[in-house]
C-alpha positions as CSV (number, residue, x, y, z in Angstrom):
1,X,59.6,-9.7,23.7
2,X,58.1,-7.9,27.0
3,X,59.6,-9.6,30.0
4,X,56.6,-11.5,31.7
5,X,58.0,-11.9,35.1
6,X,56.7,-8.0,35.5
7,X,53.7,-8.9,34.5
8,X,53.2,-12.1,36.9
9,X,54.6,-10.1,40.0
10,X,52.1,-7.2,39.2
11,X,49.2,-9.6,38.6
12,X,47.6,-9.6,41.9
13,X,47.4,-5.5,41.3
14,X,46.5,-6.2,38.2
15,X,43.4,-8.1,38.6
16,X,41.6,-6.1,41.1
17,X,41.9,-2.9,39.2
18,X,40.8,-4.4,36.3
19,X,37.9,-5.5,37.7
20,X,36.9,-1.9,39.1
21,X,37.4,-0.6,35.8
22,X,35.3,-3.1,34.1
23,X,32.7,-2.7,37.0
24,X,32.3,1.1,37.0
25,X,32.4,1.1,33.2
26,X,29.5,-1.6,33.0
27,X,27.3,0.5,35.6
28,X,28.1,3.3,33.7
29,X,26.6,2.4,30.7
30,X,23.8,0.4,32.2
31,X,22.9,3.6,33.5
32,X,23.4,5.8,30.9
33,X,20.8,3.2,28.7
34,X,18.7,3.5,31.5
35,X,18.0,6.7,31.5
36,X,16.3,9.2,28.9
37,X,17.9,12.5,29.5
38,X,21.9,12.9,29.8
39,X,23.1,16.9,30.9
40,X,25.5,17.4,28.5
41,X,26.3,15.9,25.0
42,X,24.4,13.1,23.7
43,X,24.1,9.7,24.5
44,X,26.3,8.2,21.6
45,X,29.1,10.6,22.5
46,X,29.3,9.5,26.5
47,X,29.3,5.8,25.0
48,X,32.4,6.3,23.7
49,X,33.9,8.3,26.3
50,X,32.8,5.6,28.4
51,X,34.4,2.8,26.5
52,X,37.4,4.5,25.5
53,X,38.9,6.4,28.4
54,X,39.0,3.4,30.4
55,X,38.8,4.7,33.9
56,X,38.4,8.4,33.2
57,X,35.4,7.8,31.5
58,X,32.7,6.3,33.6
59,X,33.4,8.6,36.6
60,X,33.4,11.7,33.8
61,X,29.8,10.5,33.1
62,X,29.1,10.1,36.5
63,X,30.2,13.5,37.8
64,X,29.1,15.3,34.6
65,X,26.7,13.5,32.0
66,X,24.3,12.0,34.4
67,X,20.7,13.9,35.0
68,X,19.3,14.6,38.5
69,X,16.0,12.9,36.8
């Protein structure tokens, strides 16, 4: 069994970076629904690069799927 003191001392790190990740990936895909047009790859395939790259993944979609429109 993992030792949860390391997890109870990292906590306050935790938390915050957490919430960025659960921020950027929700703006991300608001975003992405928003919008019609995506510049590369389709809109199914930066869902799941969204979702499943954790952190990677939104700012991927922001730097390269997202249209100038």
């Amino acid at each position: 069994m993992p030792d949860m003191t390391i997890i109870q001392e990292n906590l306050p790190l935790l938390i915050p970076l957490f919430l960025i990740q659960l921020v950027l990936m929700i703006t991300a895909l608001i975003h992405l629904l928003n919008h019609p047009n995506v510049k590369r790859g389709s809109k199914i395939m930066w869902i799941f690069i969204i979702v499943f790259v954790n952190t990677f993944g939104p700012i991927a979609y922001f730097l390269f799927g997202r249209s100038e429109e």
